[in-house]
Each structure stands twice: as structure tokens, then as C-alpha cells.
VODORO-480501 format. One record per residue (C-alpha): x, y, z; residue in three letters. Coordinates in nm, 2 decimals. Example, Ala and Ser with C-alpha at 12.3 -4.5 7.8 and 13.67 -1.06 7.14 Angstrom:
BEGIN
+--------+--------+--------+--------+
|     c1 |     c2 |     c3 | residu |
+--------+--------+--------+--------+
|   1.23 |  -0.45 |   0.78 |    ALA |
|   1.37 |  -0.11 |   0.71 |    SER |
+--------+--------+--------+--------+
//
This chain:
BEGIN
+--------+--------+--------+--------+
|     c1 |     c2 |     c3 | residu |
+--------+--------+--------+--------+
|  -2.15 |   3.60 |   0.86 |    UNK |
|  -2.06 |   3.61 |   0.49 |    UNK |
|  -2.24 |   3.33 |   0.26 |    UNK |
|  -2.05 |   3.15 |   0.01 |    UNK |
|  -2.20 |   2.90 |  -0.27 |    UNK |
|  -1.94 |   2.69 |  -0.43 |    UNK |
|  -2.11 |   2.50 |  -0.73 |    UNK |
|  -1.92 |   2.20 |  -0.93 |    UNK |
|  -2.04 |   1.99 |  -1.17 |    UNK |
|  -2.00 |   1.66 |  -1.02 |    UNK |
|  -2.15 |   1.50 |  -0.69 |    UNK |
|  -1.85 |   1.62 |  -0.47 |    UNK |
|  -1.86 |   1.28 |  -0.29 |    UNK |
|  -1.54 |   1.31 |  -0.30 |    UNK |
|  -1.42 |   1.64 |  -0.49 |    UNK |
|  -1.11 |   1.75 |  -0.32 |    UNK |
|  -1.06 |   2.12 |  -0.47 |    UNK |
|  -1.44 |   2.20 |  -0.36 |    UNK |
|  -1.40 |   2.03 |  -0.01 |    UNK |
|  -1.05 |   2.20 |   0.14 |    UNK |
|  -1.18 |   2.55 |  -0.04 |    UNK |
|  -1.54 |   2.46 |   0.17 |    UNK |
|  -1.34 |   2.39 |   0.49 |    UNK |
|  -1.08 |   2.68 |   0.48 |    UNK |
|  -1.37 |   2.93 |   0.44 |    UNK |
|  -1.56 |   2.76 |   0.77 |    UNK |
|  -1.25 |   2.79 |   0.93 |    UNK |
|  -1.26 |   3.16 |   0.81 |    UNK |
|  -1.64 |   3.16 |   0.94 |    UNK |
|  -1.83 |   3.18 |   0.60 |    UNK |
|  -2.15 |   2.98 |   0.63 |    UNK |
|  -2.09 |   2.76 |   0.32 |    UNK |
|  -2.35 |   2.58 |   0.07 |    UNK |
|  -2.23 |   2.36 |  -0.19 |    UNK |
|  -2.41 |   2.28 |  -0.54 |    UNK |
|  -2.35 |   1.97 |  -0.72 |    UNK |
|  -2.44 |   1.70 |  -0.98 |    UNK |
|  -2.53 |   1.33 |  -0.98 |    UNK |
|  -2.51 |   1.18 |  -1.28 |    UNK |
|  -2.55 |   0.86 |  -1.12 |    UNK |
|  -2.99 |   0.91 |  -1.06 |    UNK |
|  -3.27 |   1.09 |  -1.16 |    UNK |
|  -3.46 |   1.29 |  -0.90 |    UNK |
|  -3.48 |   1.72 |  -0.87 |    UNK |
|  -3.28 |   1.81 |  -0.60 |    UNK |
|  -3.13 |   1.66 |  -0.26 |    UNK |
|  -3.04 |   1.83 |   0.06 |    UNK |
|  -2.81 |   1.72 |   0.31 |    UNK |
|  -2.49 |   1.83 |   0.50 |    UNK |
|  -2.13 |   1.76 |   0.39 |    UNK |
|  -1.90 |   1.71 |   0.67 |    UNK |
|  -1.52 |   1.83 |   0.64 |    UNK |
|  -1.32 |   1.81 |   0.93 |    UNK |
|  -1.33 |   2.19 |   1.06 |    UNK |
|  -1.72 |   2.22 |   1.01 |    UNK |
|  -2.04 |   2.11 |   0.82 |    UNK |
|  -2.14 |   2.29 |   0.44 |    UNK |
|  -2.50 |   2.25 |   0.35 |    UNK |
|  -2.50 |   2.06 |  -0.01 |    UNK |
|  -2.77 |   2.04 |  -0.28 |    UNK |
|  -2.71 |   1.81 |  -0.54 |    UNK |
|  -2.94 |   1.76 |  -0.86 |    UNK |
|  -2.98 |   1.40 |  -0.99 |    UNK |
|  -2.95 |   1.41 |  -1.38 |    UNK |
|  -2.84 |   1.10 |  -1.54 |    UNK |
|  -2.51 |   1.14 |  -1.73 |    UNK |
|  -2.18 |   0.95 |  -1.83 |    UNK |
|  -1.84 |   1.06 |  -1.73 |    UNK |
|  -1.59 |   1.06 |  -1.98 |    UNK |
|  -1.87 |   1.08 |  -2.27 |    UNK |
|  -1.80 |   1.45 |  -2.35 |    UNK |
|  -1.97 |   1.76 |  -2.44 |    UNK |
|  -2.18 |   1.58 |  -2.72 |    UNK |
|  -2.26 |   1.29 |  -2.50 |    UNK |
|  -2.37 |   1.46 |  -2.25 |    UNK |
|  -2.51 |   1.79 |  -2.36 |    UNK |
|  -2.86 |   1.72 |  -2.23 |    UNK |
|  -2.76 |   1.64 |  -1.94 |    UNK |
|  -2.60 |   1.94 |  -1.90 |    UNK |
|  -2.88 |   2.18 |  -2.03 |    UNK |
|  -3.11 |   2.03 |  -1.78 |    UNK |
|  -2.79 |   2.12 |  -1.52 |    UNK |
|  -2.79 |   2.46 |  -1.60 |    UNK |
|  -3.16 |   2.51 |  -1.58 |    UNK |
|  -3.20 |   2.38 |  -1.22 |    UNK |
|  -2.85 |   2.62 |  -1.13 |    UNK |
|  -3.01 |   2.93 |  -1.23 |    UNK |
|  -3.36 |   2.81 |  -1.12 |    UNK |
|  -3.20 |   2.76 |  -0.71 |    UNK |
|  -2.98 |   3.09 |  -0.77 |    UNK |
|  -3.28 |   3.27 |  -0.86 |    UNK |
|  -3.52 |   3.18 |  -0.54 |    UNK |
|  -3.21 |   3.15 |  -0.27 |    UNK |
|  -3.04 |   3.52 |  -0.44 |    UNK |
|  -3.06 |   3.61 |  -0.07 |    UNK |
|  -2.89 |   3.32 |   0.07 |    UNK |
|  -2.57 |   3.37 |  -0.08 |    UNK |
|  -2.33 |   3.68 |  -0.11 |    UNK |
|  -2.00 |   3.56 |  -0.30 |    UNK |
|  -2.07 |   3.25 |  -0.57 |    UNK |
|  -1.78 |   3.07 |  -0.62 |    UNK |
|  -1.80 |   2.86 |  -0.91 |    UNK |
|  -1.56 |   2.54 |  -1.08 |    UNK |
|  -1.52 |   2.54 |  -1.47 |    UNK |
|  -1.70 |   2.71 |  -1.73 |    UNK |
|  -1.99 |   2.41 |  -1.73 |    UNK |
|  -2.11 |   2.60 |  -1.40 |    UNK |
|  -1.95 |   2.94 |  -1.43 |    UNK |
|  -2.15 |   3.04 |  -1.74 |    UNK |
|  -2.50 |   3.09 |  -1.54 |    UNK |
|  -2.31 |   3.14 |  -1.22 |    UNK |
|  -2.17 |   3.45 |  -1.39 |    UNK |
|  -2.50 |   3.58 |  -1.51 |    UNK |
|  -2.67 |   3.49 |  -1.16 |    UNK |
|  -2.37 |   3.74 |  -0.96 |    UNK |
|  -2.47 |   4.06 |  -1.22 |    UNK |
|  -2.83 |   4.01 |  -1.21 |    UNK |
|  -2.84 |   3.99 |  -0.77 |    UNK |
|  -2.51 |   4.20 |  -0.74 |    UNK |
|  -2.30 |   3.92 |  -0.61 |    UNK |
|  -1.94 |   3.92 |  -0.58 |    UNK |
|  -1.81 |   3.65 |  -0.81 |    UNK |
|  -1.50 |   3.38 |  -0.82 |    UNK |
|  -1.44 |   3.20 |  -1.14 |    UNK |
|  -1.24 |   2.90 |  -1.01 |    UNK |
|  -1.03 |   2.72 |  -1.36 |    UNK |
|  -0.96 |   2.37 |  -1.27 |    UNK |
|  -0.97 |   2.25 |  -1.69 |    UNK |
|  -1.03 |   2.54 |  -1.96 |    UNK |
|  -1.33 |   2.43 |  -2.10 |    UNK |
|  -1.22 |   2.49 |  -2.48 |    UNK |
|  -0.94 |   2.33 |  -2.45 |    UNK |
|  -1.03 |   1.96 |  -2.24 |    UNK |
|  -1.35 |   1.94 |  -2.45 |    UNK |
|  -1.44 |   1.80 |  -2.81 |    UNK |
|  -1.64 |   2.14 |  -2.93 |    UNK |
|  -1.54 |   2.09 |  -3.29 |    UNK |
|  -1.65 |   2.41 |  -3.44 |    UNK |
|  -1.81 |   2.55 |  -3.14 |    UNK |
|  -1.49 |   2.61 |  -3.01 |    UNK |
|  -1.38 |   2.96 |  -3.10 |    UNK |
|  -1.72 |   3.07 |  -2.98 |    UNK |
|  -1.73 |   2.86 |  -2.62 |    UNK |
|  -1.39 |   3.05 |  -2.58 |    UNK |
|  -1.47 |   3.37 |  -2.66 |    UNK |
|  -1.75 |   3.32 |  -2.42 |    UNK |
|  -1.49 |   3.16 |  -2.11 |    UNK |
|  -1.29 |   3.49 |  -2.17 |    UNK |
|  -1.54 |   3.74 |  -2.08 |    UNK |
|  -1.66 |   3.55 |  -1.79 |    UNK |
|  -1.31 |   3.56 |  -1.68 |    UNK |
|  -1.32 |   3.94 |  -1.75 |    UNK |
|  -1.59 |   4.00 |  -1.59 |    UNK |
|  -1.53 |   3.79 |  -1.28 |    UNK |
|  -1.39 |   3.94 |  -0.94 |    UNK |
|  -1.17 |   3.67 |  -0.88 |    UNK |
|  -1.00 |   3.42 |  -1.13 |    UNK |
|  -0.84 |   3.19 |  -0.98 |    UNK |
|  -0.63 |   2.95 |  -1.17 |    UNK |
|  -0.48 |   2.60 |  -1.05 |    UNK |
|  -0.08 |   2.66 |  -1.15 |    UNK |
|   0.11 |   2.95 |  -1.31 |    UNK |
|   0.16 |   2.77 |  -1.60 |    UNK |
|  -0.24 |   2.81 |  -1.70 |    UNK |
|  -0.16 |   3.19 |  -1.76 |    UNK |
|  -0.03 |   3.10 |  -2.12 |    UNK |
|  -0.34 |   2.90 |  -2.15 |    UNK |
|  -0.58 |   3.21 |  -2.10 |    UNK |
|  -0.38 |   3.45 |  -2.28 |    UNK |
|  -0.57 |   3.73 |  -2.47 |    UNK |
|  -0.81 |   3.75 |  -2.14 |    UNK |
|  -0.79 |   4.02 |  -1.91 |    UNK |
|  -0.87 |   3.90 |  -1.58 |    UNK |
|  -0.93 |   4.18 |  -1.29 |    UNK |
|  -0.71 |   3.95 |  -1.06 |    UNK |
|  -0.56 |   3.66 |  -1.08 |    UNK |
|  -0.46 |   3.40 |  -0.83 |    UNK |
|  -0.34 |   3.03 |  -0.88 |    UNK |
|  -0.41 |   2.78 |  -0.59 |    UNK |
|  -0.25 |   2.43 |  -0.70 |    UNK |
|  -0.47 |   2.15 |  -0.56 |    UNK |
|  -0.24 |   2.02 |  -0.30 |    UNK |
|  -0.41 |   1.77 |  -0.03 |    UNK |
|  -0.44 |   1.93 |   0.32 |    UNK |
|  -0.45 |   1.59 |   0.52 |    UNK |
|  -0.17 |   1.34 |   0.62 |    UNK |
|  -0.14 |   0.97 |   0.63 |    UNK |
|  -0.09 |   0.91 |   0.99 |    UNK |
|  -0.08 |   0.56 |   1.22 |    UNK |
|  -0.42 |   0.60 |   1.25 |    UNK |
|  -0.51 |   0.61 |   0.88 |    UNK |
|  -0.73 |   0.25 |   0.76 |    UNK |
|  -0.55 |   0.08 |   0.57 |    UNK |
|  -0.70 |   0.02 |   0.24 |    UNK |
|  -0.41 |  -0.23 |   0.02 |    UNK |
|  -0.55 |  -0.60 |  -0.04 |    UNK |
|  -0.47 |  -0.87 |   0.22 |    UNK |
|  -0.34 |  -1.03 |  -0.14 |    UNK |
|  -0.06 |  -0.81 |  -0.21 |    UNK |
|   0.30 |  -0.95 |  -0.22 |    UNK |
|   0.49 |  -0.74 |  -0.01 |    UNK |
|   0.83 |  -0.75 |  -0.30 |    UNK |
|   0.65 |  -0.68 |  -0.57 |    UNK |
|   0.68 |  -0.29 |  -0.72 |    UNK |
|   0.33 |  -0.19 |  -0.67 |    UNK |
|   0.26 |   0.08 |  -0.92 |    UNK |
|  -0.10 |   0.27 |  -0.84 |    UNK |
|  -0.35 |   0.50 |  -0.97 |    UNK |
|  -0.66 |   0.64 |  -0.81 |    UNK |
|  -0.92 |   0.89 |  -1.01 |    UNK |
|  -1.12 |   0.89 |  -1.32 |    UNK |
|  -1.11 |   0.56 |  -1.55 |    UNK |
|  -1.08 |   0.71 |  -1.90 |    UNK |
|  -0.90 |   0.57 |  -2.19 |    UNK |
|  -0.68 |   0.88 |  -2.21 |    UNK |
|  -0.45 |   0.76 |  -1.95 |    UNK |
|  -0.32 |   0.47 |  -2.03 |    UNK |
|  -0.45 |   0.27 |  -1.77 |    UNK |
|  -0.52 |  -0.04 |  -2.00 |    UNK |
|  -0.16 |  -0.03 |  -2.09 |    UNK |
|  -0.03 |  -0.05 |  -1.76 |    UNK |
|  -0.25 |  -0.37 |  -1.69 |    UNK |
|  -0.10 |  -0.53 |  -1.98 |    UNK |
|   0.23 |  -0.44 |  -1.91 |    UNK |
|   0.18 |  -0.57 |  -1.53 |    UNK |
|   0.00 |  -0.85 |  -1.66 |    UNK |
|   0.30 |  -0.99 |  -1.89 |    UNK |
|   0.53 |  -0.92 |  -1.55 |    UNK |
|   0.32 |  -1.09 |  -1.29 |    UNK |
|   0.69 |  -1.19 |  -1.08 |    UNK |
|   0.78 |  -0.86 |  -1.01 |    UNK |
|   0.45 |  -0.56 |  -1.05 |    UNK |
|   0.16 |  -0.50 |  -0.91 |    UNK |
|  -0.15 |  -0.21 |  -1.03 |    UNK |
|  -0.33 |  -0.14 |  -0.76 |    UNK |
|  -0.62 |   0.07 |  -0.92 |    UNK |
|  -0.93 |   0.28 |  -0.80 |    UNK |
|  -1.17 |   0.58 |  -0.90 |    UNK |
|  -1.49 |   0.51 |  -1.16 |    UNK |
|  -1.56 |   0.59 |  -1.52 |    UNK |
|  -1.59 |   0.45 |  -1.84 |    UNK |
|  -1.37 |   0.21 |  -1.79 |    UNK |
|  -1.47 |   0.07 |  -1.45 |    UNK |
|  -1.60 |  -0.26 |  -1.61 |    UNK |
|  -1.30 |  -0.33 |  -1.82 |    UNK |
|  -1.05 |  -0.29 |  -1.56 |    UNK |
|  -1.32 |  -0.50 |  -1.29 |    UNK |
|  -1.26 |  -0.80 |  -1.52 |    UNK |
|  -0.86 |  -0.74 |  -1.58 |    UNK |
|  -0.86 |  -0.82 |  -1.17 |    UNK |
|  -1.06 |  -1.13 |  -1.22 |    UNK |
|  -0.80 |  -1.20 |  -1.49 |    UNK |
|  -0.48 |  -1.11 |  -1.35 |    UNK |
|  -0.41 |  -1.19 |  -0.97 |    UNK |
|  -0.16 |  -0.91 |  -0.97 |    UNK |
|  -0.41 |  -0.60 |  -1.06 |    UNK |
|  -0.62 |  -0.44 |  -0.81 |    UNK |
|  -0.93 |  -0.28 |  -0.81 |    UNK |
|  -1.08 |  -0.11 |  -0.54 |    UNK |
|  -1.39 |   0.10 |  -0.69 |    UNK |
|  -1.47 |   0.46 |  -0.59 |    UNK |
|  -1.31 |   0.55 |  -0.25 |    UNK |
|  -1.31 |   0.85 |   0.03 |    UNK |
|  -0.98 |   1.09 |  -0.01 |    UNK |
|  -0.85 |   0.93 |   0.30 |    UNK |
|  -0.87 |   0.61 |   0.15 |    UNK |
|  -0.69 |   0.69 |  -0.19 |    UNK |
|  -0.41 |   0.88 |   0.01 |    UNK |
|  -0.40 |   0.57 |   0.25 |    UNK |
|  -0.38 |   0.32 |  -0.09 |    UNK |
|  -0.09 |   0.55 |  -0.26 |    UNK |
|   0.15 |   0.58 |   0.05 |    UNK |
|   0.11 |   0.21 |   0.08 |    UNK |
|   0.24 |   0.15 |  -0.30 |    UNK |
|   0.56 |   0.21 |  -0.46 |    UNK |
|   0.53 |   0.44 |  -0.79 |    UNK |
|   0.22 |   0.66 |  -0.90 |    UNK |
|   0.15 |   0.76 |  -1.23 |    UNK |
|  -0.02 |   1.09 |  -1.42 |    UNK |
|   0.00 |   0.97 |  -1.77 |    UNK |
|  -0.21 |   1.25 |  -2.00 |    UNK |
|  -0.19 |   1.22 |  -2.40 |    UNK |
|   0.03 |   1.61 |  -2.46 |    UNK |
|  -0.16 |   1.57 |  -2.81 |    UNK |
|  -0.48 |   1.75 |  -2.57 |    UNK |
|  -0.43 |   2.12 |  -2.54 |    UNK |
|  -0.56 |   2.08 |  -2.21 |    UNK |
|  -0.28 |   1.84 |  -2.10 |    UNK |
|   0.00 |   2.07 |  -2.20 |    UNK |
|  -0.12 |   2.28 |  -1.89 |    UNK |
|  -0.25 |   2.02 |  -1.63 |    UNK |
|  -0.15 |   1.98 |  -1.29 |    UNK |
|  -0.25 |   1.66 |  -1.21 |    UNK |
|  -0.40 |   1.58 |  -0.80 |    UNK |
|  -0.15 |   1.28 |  -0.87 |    UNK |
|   0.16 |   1.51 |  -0.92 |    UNK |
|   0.07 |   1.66 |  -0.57 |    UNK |
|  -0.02 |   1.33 |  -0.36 |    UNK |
|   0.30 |   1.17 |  -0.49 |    UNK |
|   0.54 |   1.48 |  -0.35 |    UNK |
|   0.33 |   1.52 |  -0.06 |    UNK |
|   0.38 |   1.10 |   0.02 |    UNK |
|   0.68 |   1.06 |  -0.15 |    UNK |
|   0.64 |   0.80 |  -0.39 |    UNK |
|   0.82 |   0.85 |  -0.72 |    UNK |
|   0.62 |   0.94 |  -1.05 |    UNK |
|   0.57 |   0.88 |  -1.40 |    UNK |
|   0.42 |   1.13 |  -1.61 |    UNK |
|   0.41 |   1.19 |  -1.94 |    UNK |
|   0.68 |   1.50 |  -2.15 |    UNK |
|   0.49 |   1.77 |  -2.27 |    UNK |
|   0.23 |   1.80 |  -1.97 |    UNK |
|   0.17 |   1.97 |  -1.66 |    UNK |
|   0.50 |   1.96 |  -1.45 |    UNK |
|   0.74 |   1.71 |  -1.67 |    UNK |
|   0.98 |   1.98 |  -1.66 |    UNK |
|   0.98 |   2.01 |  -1.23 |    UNK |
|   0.99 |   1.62 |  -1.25 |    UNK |
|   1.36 |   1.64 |  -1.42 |    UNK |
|   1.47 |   1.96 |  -1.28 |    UNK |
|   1.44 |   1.76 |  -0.93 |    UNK |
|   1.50 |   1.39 |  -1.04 |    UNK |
|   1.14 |   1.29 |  -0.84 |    UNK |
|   1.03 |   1.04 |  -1.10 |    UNK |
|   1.09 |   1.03 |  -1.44 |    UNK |
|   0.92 |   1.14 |  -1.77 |    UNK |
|   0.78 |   0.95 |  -2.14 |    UNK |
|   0.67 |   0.88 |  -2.47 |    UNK |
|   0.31 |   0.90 |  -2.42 |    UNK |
|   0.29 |   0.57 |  -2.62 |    UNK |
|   0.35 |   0.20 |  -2.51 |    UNK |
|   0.70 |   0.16 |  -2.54 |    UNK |
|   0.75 |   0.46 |  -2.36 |    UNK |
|   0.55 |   0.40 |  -2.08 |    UNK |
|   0.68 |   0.01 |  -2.04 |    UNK |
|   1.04 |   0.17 |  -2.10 |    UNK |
|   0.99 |   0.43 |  -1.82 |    UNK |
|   0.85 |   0.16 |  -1.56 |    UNK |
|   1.12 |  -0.02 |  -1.63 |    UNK |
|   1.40 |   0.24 |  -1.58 |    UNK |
|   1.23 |   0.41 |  -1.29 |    UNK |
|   1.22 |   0.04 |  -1.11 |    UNK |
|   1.65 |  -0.01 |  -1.15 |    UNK |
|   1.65 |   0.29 |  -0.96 |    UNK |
|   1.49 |   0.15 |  -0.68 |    UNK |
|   1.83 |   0.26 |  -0.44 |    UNK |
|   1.76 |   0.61 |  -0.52 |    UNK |
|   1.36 |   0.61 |  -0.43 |    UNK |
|   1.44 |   0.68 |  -0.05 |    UNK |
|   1.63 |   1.01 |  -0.18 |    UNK |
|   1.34 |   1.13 |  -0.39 |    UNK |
|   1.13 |   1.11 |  -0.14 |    UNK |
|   1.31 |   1.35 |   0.07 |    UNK |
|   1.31 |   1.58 |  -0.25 |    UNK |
|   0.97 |   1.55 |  -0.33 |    UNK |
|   0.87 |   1.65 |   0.07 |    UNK |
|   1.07 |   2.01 |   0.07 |    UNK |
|   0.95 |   2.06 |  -0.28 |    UNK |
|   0.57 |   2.00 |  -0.14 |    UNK |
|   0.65 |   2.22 |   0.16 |    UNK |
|   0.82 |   2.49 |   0.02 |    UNK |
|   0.61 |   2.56 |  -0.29 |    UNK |
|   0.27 |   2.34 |  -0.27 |    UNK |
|   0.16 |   2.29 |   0.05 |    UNK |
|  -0.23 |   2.36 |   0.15 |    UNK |
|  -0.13 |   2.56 |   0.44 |    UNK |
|   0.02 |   2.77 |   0.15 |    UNK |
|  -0.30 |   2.75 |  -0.08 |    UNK |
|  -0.49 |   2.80 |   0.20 |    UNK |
|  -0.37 |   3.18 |   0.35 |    UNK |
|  -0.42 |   3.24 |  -0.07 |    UNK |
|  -0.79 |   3.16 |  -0.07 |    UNK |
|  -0.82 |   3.35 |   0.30 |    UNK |
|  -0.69 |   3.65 |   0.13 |    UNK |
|  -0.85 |   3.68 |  -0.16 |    UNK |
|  -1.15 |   3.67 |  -0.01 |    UNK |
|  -1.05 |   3.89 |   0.25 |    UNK |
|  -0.97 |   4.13 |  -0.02 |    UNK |
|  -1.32 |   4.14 |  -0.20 |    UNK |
|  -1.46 |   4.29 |   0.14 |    UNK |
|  -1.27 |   4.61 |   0.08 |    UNK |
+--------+--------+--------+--------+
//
């Protein structure tokens, strides 16, 4: 049995992309161990078992205090003390693993050096390209030039929608493969149901569930649904910097929502019970030009139409297939867009439809899934 580590630089409690590529490799029989970061304690390392619904992966997280959302200075510490404890477990467990698999270049970096010096096959997974969803100042150029060998040098690069290949132009990966981060469960009668008791059933609910950062324009959606109390609702979870502000807007207004940090299930559950979901990033962020936002796939896979933001990620498949529609990233653009998207309430039903054979055709997980199956089928040759 082939052993797999897949490292990330979060908790994973929940962290989707790490999960469904843990579970598709049980399924494939790969004994799986996951490596993560909890920024929310201190301690040196915790063991335990992360249960996915085809099998159990072993997880070890290391507790180092950090913020999310206070960037590379904020947090660089932190992240030192991260990468020591990385290459100090890959060091003593080098012969519990055979393929490392790691998330971003804030865990690829010593993952990379870890694979040559044991002779470990070794996936570079891209979710954000570090040089450009980071503040690194004049550090930049450097951090890059770094990210591009480890590409090079990596057996696998997988990347998480075509449109990244522009990003990483000038790099020469060996192979390339792009697995968009599509959910791989369903909302079925059985799902709990997670939308307040204190929800008016005829008001537009409008919802967004992930990390609370000023960068997407989540405080000017609860203004906007603040001034318009008769006819929207923001139903609102995830955590971040901006957890305490938005805990006080729902004390404030009786039409915003907050529900904390919630299980996949949960989030999936909240969104199909809502109306309109948004993936608002500022296009002035390199990184934004190229994203491909969890909240793009959950709203084709559900059906719910969405607002997003022109000049990121997939504004262009948004219009090319009338699923939603697309803004100014500013505050007249956004209430402008809310606005328009709600007089079109009559055509939400056909969207939907749209949306499903768009997710089935081209973004499924089934899809995503034989992707991963093969690739790492193919490094056994």
C-alpha cells in the first residue's frame, strides 16, 4: 500500500481541497496522513484521525498561534516556527511516506527539499500563487523565482483551473494538471438544516460562507442589506478577521445572519437554502485575476445565481452562460448588481438548470476525481 502525506497550512477542520483529494486516494487504497496548522493554540503536535466518508486519514496538526488574514508580515513567525516542525516530522517519519503531496508554496518549500533529500515522489498542489495573493513588497521577485523551481522540480503540478497557466508562465513544469475544487457531496432530504428559525421566507436571502476578510466586500453587503431590511437578507458564516465586526452587525440588524465556523455539509446545507451567493474579490490583486472561487463551484453545483466581481476568476463563464451576473468591484457596483440580479428573479429557475449541466459537464468531482486517480497512477510507472 502506497503512503501519501498531504500537508496544508491551516487546521483542515474543514479544508475541502485536502479532504476530497484524502478520500479519493482511500478510495484508491493509499493509506493517507494529513499535516496541518492551528493557529488557534499553542502546543507541539496533535494526533488524531480525520474521518471522510470513504475511510479514516491519520492527521497531525501543530498548534502555533497565528491570525488569518494578517499576511506574510503578520504572521511570519508563525510561519518559521511551521516550517521547522514540517521538516522536523518529515525527517523522523521519511519512511512513513512515499509520495508528499503538498498545498501552496507556504508548505511546498520544505516539502520540496524533504522529497530530494528521502527520494520521494513529489506533487506541488497551487491552490493561491504565493507571489501573487501575498504582500512580499520587495521580496517578491525572489519568493517567485523560488515558487518556479519548486514547480520545476516537482513530479506533479497541479493547478486549480486552466486559467492559472498564464499565472505561472516562464515555469517549466514536468506535468501539469488542473483539478478545479468542485464539492463531491449533495444536499439531499436528509441534509440538517442549518438557516435561522428567524428567516422570512420572501425575503432575497443573499449568503456567503468562508474566510471573513475585508477584501470581499462583506461589510458592504451588510450595509446595503441593512438600509433594505423589507426585502434582503445576508445570511453569513466562516471566521477571520472580521468575525467580531460582522457578530455585532447581527445584533444590529435583524436581517443579517451569522452562523460562525461550520462543517462543509453545513455551509452547502445554508447556500441551497438561500437565494443568491456571492464571490466578490478586489481584480486590483494579481491573485484575483486568476481565482476560482469554492463559491463559483457550490453555486453551479446548487444552482443559486451569483455575483462576482469583472476581472476575476470566471466573470467571463458567468456572462457567456447568463448564471449570475458580474461588477464594479466598488459599492455602487455591487448594490447596482444585487439590485439587477433581484428583477430577474423569473429567470433564476432557468439558471439553475444552466448552472447544473455546466457543473456536470465540465466541473464535477467525479471528473476531478479520475484526474487525481490518474496522475497518481501515472507516477508508479
Amino acid at each position: 500500500m502506497k503512503k501519501v502525506v498531504l500537508i496544508r497550512s491551516n487546521p483542515v477542520s474543514p479544508d475541502p481541497p485536502v479532504e476530497k483529494a484524502a478520500n479519493t486516494l482511500i478510495k484508491s487504497g493509499y493509506k493517507v496522513t494529513v499535516i496541518g496548522w492551528d493557529r488557534d493554540r499553542d502546543y507541539y503536535s496533535e494526533n488524531s484521525t480525520l474521518e471522510l466518508a470513504d475511510g479514516c486519514a491519520d492527521i497531525v496538526r501543530f498548534g502555533i498561534k497565528a491570525s488569518f488574514g494578517a499576511g506574510f508580515r503578520g504572521n511570519l513567525k508563525p510561519l518559521l516556527t511551521f516550517q521547522k516542525r514540517l521538516k522536523e516530522w518529515l525527517s523522523k517519519n521519511s519512511e512513513n511516506y512515499d509520495i508528499i503531496h503538498a498545498f501552496d508554496f507556504d508548505t511546498a518549500a520544505v516539502a520540496s527539499f524533504a522529497a530530494k533529500k528521502y527520494k520521494k515522489k513529489f506533487i506541488y498542489h497551487i491552490l493561491d500563487f504565493y507571489a501573487d495573493s501575498h504582500n512580499l513588497g520587495k521580496l517578491r521577485p525572489l519568493i517567485k523565482k523560488f515558487d518556479f523551481s519548486i514547480i520545476n522540480n516537482a513530479d506533479v503540478t497541479i493547478i486549480c483551473t486552466e486559467k492559472r497557466k498564464k499565472q505561472i508562465r516562464g515555469s517549466k513544469p514536468k506535468k501539469l494538471v488542473a483539478i478545479h475544487n468542485t464539492p463531491d457531496c449533495k444536499v439531499s432530504e436528509n441534509t440538517v438544516r442549518v438557516l435561522s428559525e428567524k428567516s422570512c421566507p420572501d425575503k432575497i436571502k443573499i449568503v456567503y460562507v468562508g474566510v471573513l476578510v475585508e477584501t470581499h466586500m462583506l461589510e458592504d453587503i451588510i450595509e446595503f442589506v441593512g438600509k433594505n431590511p423589507d426585502k434582503y437578507e445576508f445570511h453569513i458564516g466562516g471566521f477571520g478577521m472580521l468575525e467580531s465586526y460582522i457578530a455585532q452587525k447581527a445584533e444590529e440588524y435583524p436581517n443579517v445572519f451569522f452562523y460562525g465556523k461550520l462543517p462543509y455539509e453545513n455551509t452547502l446545507s445554508l447556500e441551497n437554502d438561500c437565494d443568491l451567493m456571492v464571490a466578490l474579490y478586489d481584480p486590483v490583486v494579481r491573485n484575483h485575476r486568476y481565482c476560482a472561487p469554492n463559491k463559483f463551484y457550490e453555486a453551479i453545483m446548487l444552482g443559486k445565481p451569483i455575483i462576482m466581481a469583472n476581472n476575476t476568476g470566471f466573470d467571463d463563464i458567468i456572462r457567456e452562460n447568463n448564471i449570475g451576473i458580474t461588477v464594479d468591484f466598488s459599492k455602487q457596483g455591487l448594490e447596482s448588481g444585487i439590485s439587477a440580479l433581484a428583477e430577474r428573479r423569473n429567470e433564476w429557475a432557468e439558471m439553475a438548470q444552466r448552472e447544473n449541466a455546466l457543473y456536470n459537464k465540465q466541473f464535477s468531482w467525479r471528473i476531478m476525481a479520475q484526474r487525481i486517480k490518474r496522475l497518481y497512477k501515472d507516477l508508479d510507472r
